[in-house]
N, C-alpha and C positions, 0 to 999 in steps of 0.2 A: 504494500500500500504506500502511493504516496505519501511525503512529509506532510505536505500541507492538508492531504485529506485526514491525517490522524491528528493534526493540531486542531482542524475544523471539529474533529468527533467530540475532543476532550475539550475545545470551546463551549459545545454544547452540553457538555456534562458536569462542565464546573455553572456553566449558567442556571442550571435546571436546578440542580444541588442547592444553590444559593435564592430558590423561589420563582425564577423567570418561566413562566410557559413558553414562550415565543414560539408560537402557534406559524407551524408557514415554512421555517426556519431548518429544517433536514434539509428538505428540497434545495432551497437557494442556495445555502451553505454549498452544498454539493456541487450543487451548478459553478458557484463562483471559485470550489476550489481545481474543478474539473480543467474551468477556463485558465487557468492561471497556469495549470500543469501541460495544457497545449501550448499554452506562450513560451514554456520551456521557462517560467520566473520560477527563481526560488523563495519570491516573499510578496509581500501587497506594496502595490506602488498607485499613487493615486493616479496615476494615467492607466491602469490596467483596472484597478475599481471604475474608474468613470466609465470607461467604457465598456464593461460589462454592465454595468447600472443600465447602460444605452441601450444593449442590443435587443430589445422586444419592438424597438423602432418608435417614429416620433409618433404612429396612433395611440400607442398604450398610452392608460391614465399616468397623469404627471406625479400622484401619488403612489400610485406601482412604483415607477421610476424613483421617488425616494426611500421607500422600502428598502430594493435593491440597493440603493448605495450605504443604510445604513446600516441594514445585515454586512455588508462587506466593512463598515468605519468599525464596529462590533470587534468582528473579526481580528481587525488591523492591529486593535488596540489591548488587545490579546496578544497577540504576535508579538509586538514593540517592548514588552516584558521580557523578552526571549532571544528577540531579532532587532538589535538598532538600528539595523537599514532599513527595519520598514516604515513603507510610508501613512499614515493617515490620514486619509482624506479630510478636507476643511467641509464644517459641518454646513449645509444650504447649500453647496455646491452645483445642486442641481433644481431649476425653480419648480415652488410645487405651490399647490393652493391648498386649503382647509376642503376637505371633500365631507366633513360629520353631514350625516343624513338632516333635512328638517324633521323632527317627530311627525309621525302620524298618529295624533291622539283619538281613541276610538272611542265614541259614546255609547252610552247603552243601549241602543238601538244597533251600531256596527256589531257590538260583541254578541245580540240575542241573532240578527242576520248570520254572522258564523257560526252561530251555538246550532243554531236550523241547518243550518249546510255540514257540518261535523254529521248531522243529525243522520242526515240522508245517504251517509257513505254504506256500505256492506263490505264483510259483514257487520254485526251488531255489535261486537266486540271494539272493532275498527271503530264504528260510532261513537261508542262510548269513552275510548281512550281518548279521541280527540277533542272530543266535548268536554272531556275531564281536563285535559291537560292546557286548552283554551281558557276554561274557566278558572284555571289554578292561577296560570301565570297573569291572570287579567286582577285577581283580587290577592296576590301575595306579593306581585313584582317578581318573580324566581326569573332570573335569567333563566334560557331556554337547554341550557348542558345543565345545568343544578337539575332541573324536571327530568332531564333524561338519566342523569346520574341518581336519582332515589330509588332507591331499595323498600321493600315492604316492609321493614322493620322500622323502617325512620318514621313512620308514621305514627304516633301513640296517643290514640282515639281518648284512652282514657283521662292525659294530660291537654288535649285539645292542644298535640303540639308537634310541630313537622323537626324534623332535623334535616338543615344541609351541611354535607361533610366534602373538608376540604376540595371547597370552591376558590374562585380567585384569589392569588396572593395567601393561597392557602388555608385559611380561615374557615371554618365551620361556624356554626349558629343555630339558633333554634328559633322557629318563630311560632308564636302561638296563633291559632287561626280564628277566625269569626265562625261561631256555629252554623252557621250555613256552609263555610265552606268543607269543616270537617263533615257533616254531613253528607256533599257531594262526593268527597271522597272515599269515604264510607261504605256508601254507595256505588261507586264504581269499583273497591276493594269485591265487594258480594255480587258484580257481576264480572269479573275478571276469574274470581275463582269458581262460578258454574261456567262460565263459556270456556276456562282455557287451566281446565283444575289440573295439571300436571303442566305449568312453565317450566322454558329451559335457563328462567335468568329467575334471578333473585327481584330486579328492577319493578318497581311501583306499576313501570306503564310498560305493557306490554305490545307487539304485535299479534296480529290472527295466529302465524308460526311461534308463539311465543315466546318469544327471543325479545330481546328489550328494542327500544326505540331507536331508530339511527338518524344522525339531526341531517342528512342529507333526505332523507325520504323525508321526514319530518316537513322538513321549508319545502320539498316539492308539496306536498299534499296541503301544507297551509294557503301555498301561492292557486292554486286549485277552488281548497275555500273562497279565498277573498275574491277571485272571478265569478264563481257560484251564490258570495252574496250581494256581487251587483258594487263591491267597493271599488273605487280607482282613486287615480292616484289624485291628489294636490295640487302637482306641481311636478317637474322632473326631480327634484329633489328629496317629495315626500311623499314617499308610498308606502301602502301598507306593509308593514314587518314583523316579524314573530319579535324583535325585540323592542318595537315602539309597545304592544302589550303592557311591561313595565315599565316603560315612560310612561302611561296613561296611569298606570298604579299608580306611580309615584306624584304626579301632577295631580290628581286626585284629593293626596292626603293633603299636597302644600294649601291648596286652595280651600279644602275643608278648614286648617286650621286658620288662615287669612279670615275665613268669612263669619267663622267663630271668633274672630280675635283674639287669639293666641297669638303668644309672642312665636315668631315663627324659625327667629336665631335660637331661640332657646331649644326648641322641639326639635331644629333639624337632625343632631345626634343621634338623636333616637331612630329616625326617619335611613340613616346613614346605616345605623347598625341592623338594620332589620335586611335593606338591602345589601349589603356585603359590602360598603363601601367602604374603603380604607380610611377615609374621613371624610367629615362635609364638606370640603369642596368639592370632591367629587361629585354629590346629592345636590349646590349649588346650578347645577350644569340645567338642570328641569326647571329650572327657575328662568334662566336668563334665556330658554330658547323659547319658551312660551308668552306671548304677547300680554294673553288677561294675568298672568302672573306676575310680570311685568308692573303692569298697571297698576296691580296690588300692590306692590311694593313700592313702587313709587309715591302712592298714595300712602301708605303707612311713613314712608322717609318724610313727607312731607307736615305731619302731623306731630312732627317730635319739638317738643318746646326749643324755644330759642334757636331755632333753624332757620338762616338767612334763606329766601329766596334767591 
């Protein structure tokens, strides 16, 4: 094996070790140490990073295009520990824009249209796991790999309380549910085990073949839903998404507390640790990209004594 392909392996192994998923990141690695090793180099040189960042050509998204060169700055700066001839590329190197999606926030009318369209799949089974898994992520915020990664045990009817385990940045959590919702699940627990009473996964939500969910099938059959309930999109920017779901969650609670008049700096913590988020700026982010939230808060900023216009 190449030098560079086994520094690429244990880049990725000391990174994983240390908490990084970096989702994407076999592949390119690969690719970029692949390239290097046909140029005959023995290290990263920022004229061989750029232009491997390049060659998907000038159609690909200019976000792609920064990916690749920062997988390869990654990389470099790894190496340069190692190897002081290597080079690291200068960070912006290559122009890129902000490509974050706009939310598509879904009302209770969009989510009872998908709940009808889940409804109608076959078999019954299929039905029901997706109307379950629809309804979970709409009332708990679960990112959509937390749902696919639960297990039947994480669920404990009696504590009315879900566990997710080491999700992002590692973390695990508990959240306790609204009786409605353990209920649904409950529910779909006592039709999973008459429709599919011998699973071959441990996993909450099963397939017909019951084997657990795979999020590629998954987005294919959700983007299927939201055709079948007649949703489109916004805007080129903002279409329906299995992960706008908790955006709508989470937009939900801020505006509930806004309209209650709670302090809403005070509450976002909590709002943060239920979602997994490593802290409130991150749960900041549903605030600043929603207009009437916006509004809200402008409006409460404006109400604080002795605040100059």
């Amino acid at each position: 094996m190449n030098a560079l392909r086994r520094a690429a392996e244990d880049y990725l192994a000391v990174r994983r070790a240390l908490g990084s998923k970096l989702p994407g990141y076999d592949r390119l690695l690969a690719g970029f140490a692949a390239y290097l090793e046909a140029a005959g180099a023995a290290t990263v040189t920022t004229e061989l990073a750029l232009a491997w960042a390049r060659l998907p050509g000038e159609d690909a998204h200019p976000a792609y295009l920064g990916k690749r060169l920062c997988v390869a700055r990654g990389f470099a700066r790894h190496l340069r520990a190692f190897d002081p001839a290597t080079e690291i590329p200068p960070a912006r190197l290559l122009p890129s824009r902000s490509c974050r999606a706009v939310p598509y926030l879904y009302s209770g009318a969009d989510i009872a249209a998908l709940m009808r369209a889940a409804g109608s799949v076959r078999p019954a089974l299929r039905a029901a796991t997706y109307q379950t898994l629809t309804g979970l992520m709409f009332t708990t915020g679960l990112r959509i790999g937390e749902a696919l990664r639960l297990d039947r045990d994480d669920l404990d009817c009696d504590q009315g309380l879900l566990t997710v385990r080491h999700s992002k940045f590692g973390k695990s959590r508990e959240l306790p549910l609204h009786p409605s919702t353990l209920a649904a699940l409950s529910t779909y627990a006592s039709q999973r085990e008459r429709l599919c009473p011998d699973p071959r996964t441990a996993g909450f939500f099963v397939s017909p073949a019951g084997t657990r969910l795979v999020l590629v099938t998954v987005q294919r059959t959700f983007s299927r839903l939201v055709r079948q309930a007649g949703l489109t999109a916004r805007s080129p920017q903002c279409r329906p998404r299995l992960h706008d779901l908790r955006h709508s969650f989470a937009c939900r609670v801020v505006l509930g507390w806004y309209r209650d008049g709670l302090d809403v700096d005070a509450q976002m913590p909590r709002l943060s640790t239920y979602l997994g988020h490593a802290d409130p700026a991150g749960t900041y982010w549903y605030v600043s990209a929603v207009p009437e939230l916006l509004a809200l808060a402008a409006e409460r900023r404006d109400r604080i004594p002795g605040r100059r216009a």
